[in-house]
Every structure is written in structure tokens, then in C-alpha cells.
SELO-624887 format. One record per residue (C-alpha): residue in three letters; z, y, x. Coordinates in Angstrom, 2 decimals, padded with zeros to 5 digits. Last residue first. Layout:
<rs>
+-----+---------+---------+---------+
!  aa !       z !       y !       x !
+-----+---------+---------+---------+
! ALA !       Z !       Y !       X !
...
+-----+---------+---------+---------+
</rs>
This chain:
<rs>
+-----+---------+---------+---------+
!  aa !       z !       y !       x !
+-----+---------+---------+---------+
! UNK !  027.63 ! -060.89 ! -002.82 !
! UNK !  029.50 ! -063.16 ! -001.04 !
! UNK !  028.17 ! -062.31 !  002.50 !
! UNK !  028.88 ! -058.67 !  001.56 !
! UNK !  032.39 ! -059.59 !  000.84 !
! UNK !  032.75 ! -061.52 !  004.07 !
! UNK !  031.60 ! -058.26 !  005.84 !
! UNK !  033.60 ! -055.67 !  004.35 !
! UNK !  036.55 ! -057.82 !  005.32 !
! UNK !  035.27 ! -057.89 !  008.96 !
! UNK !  034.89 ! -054.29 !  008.92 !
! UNK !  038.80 ! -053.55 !  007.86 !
! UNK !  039.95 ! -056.05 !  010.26 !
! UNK !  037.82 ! -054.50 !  012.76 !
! UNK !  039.23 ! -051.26 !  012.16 !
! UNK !  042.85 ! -052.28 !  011.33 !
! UNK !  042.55 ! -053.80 !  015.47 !
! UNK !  041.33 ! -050.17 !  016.09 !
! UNK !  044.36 ! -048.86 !  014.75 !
! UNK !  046.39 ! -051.12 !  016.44 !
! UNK !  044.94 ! -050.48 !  019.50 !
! UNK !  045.39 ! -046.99 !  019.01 !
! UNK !  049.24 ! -047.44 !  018.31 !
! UNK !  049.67 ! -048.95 !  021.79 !
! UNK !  048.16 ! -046.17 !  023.22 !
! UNK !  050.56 ! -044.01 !  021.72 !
! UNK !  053.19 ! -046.02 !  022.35 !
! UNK !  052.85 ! -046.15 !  025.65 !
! UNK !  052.41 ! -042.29 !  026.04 !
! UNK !  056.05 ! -042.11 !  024.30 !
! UNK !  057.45 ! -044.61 !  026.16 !
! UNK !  055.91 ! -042.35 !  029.46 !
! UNK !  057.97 ! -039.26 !  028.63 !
! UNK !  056.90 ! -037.06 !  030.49 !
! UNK !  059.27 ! -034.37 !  032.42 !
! UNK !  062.53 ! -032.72 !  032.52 !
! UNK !  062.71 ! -031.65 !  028.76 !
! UNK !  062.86 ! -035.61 !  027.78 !
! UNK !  066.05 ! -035.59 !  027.62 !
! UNK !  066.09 ! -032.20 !  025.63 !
! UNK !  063.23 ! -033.97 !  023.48 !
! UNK !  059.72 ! -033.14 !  023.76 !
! UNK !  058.61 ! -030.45 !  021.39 !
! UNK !  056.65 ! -030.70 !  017.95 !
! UNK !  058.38 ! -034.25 !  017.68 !
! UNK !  056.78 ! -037.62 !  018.10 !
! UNK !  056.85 ! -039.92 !  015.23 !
! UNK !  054.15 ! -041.54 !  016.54 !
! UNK !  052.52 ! -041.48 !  013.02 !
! UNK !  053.22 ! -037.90 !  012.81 !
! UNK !  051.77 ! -037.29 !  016.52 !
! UNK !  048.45 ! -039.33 !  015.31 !
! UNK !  048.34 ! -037.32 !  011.93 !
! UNK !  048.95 ! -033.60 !  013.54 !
! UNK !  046.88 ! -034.69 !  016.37 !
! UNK !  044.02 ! -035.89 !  014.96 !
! UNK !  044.12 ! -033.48 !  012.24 !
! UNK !  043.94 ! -030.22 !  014.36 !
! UNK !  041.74 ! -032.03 !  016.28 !
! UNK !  039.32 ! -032.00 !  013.29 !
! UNK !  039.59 ! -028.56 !  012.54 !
! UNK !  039.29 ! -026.83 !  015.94 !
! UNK !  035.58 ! -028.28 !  016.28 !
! UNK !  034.70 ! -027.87 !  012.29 !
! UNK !  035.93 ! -024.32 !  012.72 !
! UNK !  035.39 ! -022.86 !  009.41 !
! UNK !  038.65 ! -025.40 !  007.94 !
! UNK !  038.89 ! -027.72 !  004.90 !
! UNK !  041.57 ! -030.13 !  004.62 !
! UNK !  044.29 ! -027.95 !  006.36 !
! UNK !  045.85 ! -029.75 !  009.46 !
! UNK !  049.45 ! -028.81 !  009.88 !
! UNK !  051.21 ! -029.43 !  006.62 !
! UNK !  049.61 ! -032.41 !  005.43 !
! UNK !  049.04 ! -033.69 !  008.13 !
! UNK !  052.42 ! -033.52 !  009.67 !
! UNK !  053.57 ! -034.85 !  006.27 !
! UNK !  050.90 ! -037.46 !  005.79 !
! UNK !  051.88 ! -039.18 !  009.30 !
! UNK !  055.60 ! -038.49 !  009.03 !
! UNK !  055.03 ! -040.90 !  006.00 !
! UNK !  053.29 ! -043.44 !  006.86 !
! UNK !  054.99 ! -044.01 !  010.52 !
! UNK !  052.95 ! -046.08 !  012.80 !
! UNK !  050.04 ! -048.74 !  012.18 !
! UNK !  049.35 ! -047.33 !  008.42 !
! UNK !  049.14 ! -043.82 !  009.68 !
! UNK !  047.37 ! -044.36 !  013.23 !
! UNK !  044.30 ! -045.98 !  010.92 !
! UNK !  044.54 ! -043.11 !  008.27 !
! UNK !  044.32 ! -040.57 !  011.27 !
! UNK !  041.19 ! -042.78 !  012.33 !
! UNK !  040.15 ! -042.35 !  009.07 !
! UNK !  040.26 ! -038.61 !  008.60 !
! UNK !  038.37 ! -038.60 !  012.52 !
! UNK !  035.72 ! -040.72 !  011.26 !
! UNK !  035.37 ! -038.27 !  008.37 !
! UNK !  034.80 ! -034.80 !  009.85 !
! UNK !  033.65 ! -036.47 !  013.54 !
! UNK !  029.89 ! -036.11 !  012.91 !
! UNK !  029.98 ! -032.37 !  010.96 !
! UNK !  032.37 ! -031.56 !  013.95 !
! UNK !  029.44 ! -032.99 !  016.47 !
! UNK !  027.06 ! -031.06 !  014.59 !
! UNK !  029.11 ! -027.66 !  014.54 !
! UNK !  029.44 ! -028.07 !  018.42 !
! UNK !  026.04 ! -028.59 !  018.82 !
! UNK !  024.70 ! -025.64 !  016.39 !
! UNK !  027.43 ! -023.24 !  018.54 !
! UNK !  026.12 ! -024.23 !  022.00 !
! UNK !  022.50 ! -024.09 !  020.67 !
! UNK !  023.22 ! -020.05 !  019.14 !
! UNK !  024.27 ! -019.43 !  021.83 !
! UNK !  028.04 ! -018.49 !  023.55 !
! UNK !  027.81 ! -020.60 !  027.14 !
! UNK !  030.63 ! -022.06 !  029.13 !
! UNK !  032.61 ! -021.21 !  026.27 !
! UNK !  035.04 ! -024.70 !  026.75 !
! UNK !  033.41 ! -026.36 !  023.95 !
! UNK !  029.46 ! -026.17 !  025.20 !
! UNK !  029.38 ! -029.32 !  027.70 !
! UNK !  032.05 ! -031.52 !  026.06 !
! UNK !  030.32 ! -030.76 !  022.35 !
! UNK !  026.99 ! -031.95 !  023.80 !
! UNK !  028.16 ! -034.65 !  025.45 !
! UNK !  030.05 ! -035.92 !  021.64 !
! UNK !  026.89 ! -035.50 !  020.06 !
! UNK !  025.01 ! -037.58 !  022.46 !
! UNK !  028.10 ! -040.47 !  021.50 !
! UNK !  027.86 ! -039.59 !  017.93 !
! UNK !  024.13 ! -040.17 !  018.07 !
! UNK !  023.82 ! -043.40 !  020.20 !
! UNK !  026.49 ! -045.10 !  017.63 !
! UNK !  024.42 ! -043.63 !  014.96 !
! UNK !  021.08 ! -045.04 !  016.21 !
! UNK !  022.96 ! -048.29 !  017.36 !
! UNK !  023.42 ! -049.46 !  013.41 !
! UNK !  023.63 ! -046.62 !  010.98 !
! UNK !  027.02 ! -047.34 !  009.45 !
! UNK !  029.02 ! -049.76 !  010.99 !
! UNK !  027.58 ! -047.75 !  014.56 !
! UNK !  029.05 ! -044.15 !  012.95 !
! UNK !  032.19 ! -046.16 !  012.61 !
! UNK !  032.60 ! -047.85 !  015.60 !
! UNK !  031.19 ! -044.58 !  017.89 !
! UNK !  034.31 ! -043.17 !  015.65 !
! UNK !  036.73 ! -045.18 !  016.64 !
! UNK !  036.14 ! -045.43 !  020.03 !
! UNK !  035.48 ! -042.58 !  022.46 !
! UNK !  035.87 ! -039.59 !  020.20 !
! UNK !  038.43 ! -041.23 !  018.06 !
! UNK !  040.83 ! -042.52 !  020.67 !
! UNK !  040.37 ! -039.73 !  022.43 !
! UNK !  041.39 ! -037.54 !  020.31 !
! UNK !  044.81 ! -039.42 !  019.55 !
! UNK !  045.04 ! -040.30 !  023.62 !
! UNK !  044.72 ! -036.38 !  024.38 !
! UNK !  047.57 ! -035.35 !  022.11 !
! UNK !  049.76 ! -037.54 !  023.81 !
! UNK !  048.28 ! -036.29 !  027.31 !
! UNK !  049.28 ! -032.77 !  026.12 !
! UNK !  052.65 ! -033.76 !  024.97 !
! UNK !  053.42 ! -035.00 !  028.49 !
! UNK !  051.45 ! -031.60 !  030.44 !
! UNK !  053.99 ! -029.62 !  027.98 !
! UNK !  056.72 ! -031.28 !  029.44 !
! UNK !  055.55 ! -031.39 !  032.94 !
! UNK !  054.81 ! -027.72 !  033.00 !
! UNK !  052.11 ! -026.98 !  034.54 !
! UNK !  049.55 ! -027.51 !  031.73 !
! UNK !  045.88 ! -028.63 !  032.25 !
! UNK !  043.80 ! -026.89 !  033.78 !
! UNK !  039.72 ! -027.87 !  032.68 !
! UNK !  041.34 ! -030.24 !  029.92 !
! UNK !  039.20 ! -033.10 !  028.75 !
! UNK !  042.86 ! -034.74 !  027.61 !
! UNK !  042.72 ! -038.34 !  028.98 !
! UNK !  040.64 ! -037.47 !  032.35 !
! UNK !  042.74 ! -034.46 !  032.91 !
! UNK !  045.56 ! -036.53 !  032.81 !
! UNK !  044.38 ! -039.10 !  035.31 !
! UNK !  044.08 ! -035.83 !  037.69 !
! UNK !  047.14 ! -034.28 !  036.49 !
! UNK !  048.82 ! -037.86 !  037.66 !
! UNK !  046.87 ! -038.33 !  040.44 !
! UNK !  048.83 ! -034.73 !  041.96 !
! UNK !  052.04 ! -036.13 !  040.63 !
! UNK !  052.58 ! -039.13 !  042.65 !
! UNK !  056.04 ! -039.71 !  041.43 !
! UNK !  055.67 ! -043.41 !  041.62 !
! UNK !  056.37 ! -043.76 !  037.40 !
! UNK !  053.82 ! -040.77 !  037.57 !
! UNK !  050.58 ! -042.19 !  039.27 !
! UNK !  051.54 ! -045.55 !  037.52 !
! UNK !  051.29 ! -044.15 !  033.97 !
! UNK !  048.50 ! -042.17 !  034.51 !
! UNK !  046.72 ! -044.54 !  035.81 !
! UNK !  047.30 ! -046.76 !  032.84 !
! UNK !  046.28 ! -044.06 !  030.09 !
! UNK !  043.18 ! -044.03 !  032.36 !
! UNK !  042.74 ! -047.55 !  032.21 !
! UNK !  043.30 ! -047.81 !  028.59 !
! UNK !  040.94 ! -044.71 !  028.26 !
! UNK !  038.02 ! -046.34 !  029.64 !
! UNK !  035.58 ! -043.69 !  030.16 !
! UNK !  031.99 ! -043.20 !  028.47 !
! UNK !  033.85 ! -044.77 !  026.06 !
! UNK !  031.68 ! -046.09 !  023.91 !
! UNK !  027.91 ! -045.27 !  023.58 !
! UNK !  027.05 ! -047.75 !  026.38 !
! UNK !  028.86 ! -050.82 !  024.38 !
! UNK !  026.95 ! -049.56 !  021.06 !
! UNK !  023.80 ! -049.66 !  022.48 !
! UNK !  023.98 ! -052.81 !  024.67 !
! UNK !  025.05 ! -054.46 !  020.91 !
! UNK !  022.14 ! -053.13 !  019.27 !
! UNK !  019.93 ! -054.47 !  021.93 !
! UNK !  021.49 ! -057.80 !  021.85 !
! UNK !  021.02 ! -057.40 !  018.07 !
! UNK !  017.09 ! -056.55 !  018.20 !
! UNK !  016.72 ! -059.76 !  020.13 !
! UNK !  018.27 ! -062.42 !  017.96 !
! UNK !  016.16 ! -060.63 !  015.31 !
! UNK !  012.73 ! -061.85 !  016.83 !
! UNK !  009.97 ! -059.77 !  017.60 !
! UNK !  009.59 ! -057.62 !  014.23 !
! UNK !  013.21 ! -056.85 !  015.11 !
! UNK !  012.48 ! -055.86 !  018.42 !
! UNK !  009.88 ! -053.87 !  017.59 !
! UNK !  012.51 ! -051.78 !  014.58 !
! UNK !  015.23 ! -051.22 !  017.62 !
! UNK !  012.83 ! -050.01 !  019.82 !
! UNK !  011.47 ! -047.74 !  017.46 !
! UNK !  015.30 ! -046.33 !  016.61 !
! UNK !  016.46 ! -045.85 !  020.20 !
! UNK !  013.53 ! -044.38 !  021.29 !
! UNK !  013.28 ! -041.98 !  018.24 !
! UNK !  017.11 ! -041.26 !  019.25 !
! UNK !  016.44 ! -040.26 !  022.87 !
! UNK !  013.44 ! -038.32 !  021.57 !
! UNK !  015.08 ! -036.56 !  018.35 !
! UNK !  018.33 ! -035.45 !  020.12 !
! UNK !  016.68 ! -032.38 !  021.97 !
! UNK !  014.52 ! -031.42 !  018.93 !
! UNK !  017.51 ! -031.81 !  016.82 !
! UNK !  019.75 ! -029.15 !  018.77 !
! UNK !  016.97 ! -027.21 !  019.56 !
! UNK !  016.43 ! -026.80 !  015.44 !
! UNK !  020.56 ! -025.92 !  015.23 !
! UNK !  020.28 ! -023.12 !  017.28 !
! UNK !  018.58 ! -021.65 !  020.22 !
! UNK !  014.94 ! -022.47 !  019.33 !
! UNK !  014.00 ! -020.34 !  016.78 !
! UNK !  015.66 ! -017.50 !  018.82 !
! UNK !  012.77 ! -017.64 !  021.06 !
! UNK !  013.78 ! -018.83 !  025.05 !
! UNK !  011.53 ! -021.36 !  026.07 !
! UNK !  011.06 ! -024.56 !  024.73 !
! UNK !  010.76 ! -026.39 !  028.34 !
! UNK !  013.99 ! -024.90 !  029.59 !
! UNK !  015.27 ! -026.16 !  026.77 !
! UNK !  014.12 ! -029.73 !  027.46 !
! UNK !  015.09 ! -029.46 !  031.47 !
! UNK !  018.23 ! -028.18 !  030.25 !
! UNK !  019.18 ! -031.30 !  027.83 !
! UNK !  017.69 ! -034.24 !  029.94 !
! UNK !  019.89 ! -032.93 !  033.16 !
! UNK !  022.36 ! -033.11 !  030.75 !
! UNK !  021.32 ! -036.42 !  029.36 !
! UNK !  021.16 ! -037.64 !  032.59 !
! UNK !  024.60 ! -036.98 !  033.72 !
! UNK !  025.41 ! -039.48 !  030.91 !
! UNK !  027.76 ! -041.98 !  032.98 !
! UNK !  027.56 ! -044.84 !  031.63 !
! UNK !  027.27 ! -047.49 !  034.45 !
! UNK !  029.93 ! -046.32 !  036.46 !
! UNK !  032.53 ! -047.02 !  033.43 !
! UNK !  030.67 ! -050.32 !  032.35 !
! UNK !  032.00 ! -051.38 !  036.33 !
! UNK !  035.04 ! -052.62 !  034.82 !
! UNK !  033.51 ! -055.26 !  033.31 !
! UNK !  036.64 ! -057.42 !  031.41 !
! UNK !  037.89 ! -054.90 !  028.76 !
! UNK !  034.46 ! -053.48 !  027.94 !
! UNK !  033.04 ! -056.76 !  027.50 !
! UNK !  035.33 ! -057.55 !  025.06 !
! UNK !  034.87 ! -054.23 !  022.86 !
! UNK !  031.35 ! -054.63 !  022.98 !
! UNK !  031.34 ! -058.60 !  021.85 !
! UNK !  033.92 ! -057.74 !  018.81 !
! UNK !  031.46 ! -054.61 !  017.42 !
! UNK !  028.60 ! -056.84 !  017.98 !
! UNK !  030.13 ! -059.77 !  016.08 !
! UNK !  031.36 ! -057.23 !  013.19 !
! UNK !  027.97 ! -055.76 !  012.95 !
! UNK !  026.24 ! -058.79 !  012.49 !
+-----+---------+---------+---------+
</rs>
């Protein structure tokens, strides 16, 4: 069941383009203060036991509605696991913003371009320079990849739509708190959760870009630029996204001297390209682990 619902959600999303409206999670913010406003200010609550009491109600509604449904009729609880996982994706489309950002440029509309880019990357300012603003964007479609796909996927093969709704809350959280908006002890608990979250998706969606690019640059940049175990679980795991995805690109550290003048928008095409093909691996990977089940 999870491989239909993973295939159904992943359709969907490329035909209604209106899922993007739809799933926006200003709610959850507004959900988020209005809860800690509600708990006060005592130490006990800024850290890592706000953090749970503020996911445990979205979650707990999540997971009892799940279990009725079941009891109901089983047909039932896997639409609802499949609306689950199709609103925890994303919340963007990053195809469509990879495409944007494409176009924007190719025309020379550079002001849409930064904004598409910002989109991609989750940068406040993003670079100037148009070479740096091209390897940002690269980096951005590696992350993103994981943080809007692959690992909802992963955390959704795993615990059903309670882990697909939990990596995607997780992943608000850690937008909201990364930039040092505010220095608490919640803002540090979320950000630690959502790297505890992404620690092994994140290895395997650099495993996914390494068997659907280069192998080899793959394991060297990540070998050399991502260290396996690192205090900032945030830093940490981007640090191997992009070492791994720009290895399997085979993209260097700088842009080329042709390439010094501006993006390079083969580059960005390939990137995208190679997350497709790392999310087609995931599916085939899931659909293999499903046939066995079945046999067993």
C-alpha cells in the first residue's frame, strides 16, 4: 500500500497545480505561537518538551484518525494516508520553481530569477554575484530535493502519514528558527529534531544522487567534505547533501571560467534531472521491498 500511495501523491502533484496554494502551513505557525504563548514562559517549556507538546496534537489527530478509519473500512484509512502524504510534500513544487528559474533567466529577466531562486534555496539574500547565485540554486535543488521529497517518502515508508506529517512539521519548524530569528532553547530543540529527522534520509538521498550520477565523485566529495558525525545536526546534513549531490553532478567547487559570467542553466538541468532519478531509484527501491514482503 505504500508504494500505490507513494505513486498516486507524486501524480497528483504533477497534474494539480493548485496543491501548491493548498498547502501552505501558515497555520501551523500561527498554531505554534498561539501554543507557546499558551505555556507560558518557564524554562521547562522552551526546549525540546515545547517542541513535543506543540507536535503532539497535530500528530495525535493524524494518528487517531488514521486508526478510526481503519476500524471503518481500510479503503478509507489509505485515501487518508495518501491526502497526508501529498500535503506533507513539497509545500512548493520545486520542478516548477527550478522551471521558473530557468525561463526568468534564459529571457534575462533577472529580478524573477532571484525571486524563483530564493524559492529553490530558502535564502533570505541570496548572492549577487551571478556565479555564486548559480552554484547556490544547485545547492538548493540537492536540499530540496530531500527536504521536500525524499525524505517525506521515506519517513512516510516508514511510519505511514504520521511520519510523513512529522518530517514535514519538522521541516516548518527548522525554516522558522534556522536563520536566528530567535536563540531559545525551542528554536534550538526544533532545529536539533528536524536534523535528528533528516540524519539518514538525507545519507540516502546522497546514495540516490550517487548511483544516478557520478559514483565516485559522489563518495569523494563526501567523503572529504561532509564528516560522518558532526554537533550541528542542521549544518551537518547539508553539508552532505551538497557535497554528495554536487559530486554526483560532477559540478566543480567553482563555476567554470565560461561559466564565470553567469548560471549555468545545463548544470541546474541536470540537477533536477538527477533528482528525478533519484526519486525514480526510490520507488524502485520501495516497490522491491514490497513484492518481497508480499512473498514472505
Amino acid at each position: 500500500m505504500v508504494l500505490i500511495a507513494v505513486i498516486i501523491s507524486l501524480a497528483i502533484e504533477r497534474i494539480w497545480d493548485a496543491l501548491v496554494d493548498l498547502r501552505a502551513f501558515a497555520w501551523f505557525e500561527r498554531y505554534t505561537q498561539r501554543f507557546r504563548a499558551g505555556l507560558g514562559t518557564g524554562r521547562v517549556w522552551d526546549g525540546p518538551l515545547g517542541v513535543f507538546l506543540v507536535l503532539l496534537i497535530p500528530l495525535l489527530v493524524v494518528a487517531l484518525l488514521q486508526q478510526a478509519l481503519a476500524g471503518l473500512w481500510g479503503l478509507l484509512a489509505f485515501v487518508f494516508a495518501v491526502i497526508v502524504l501529498l500535503f506533507s510534500l513539497g509545500p512548493r513544487d520545486l520542478d516548477a520553481d527550478v522551471q521558473r528559474f530557468l525561463n526568468a533567466w534564459e529571457q534575462g529577466n533577472e529580478e524573477k530569477a532571484r525571486a524563483a531562486a530564493r524559492h529553490i534555496t530558502g535564502l533570505l539574500n541570496e548572492p549577487a554575484d551571478a556565479a555564486a547565485l548559480g552554484r547556490a540554486v544547485l545547492e538548493g535543488i540537492v536540499v530540496a530535493a530531500h527536504e521536500r521529497i525524499i525524505g517525506v517518502i521515506f519517513w512516510f515508508a516508514l511510519l505511514g502519514p504520521l511520519g510523513a506529517l512529522l518530517f514535514r512539521l519538522s521541516c516548518e519548524l527548522k525554516n522558522k528558527y534556522q536563520h536566528g530569528g530567535e536563540q531559545g532553547g525551542f528554536a534550538q530543540a526544533a532545529l536539533v529534531l528536524h536534523g535528528v529527522l533528516s540524519w539518514l534520509p538525507c545519507r540516502l538521498t546522497v546514495l540516490g544522487f550517487a548511483l544516478t550520477g557520478s559514483f565516485a565523485d559522489a563518495m569523494r566529495r563526501w567523503r572529504e567534505e561532509a564528516p560522518l558525525w558532526e554537533r550541528d545536526w542542521l549544518a551537518g546534513n547539508r553539508q552532505v547533501l551538497v557535497a554528495g549531490g554536487l559530486g554526483a553532478l560532477q559540478a566543480d567547487q567553482e563555476l567554470s571560467d565560461e561559466e564565470a559570467g553567469g548560471v549555468s542553466t545545463l548544470q541546474v538541468r541536470a540537477a533536477l534531472a538527477m533528482v528525478w532519478r533519484a526519486l525514480l531509484l526510490l520507488v524502485a527501491v520501495i516497490a522491491v521491498m514490497t513484492l518481497v514482503a508480499w512473498a514472505a
